[in-house]
Steps between C-alpha positions, in 0.01 A plus 500: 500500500646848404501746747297874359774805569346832515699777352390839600652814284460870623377770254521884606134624575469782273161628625444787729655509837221445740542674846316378877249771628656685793276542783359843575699677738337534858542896474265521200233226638469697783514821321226426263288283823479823686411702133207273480417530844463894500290484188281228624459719861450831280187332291356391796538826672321667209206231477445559879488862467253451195272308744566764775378759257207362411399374837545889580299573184222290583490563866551190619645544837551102572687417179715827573600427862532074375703656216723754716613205744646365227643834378668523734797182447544720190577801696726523802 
C-alpha cells in the first residue's frame, strides 16, 4: 500500500490587507454616553414643561401640583 504525501506550496495573497477593528476608546464611550444622556434629560425636560403648561392652561390644579413633584428631579 502506498502511503498519500501532501505537498503544500505558499502563494503571496495579493488581495487587500484586511485590518482587526480596534475597540472604541473608553474616553469617547463615555464621552458620547453622557452626550446622549443630556439630550435624552433635555427632551424630557421640555415634554414635562409642555404638560406643565397646559395643565396651567387648562386649570387643572391636580395634574399641575402631580406634574411639579416631578419637576422638580429636573430642577435642583
Amino acid at each position: 500500500m502506498k502511503k498519500e504525501k501532501l505537498v503544500y506550496r505558499m502563494y503571496r495573497y495579493k488581495g487587500d490587507v484586511l485590518h482587526a477593528r480596534k475597540e472604541i476608546p473608553y474616553e469617547i464611550r463615555l464621552t458620547s454616553r453622557l452626550i446622549l444622556d443630556e439630550i435624552c434629560l433635555n427632551w424630557n425636560k421640555m415634554k414635562l414643561e409642555e404638560k406643565l403648561n397646559h395643565a396651567i392652561d387648562t386649570n387643572n390644579k391636580e395634574a399641575f401640583f402631580r406634574l411639579s413633584e416631578v419637576y422638580k428631579s429636573y430642577v435642583w
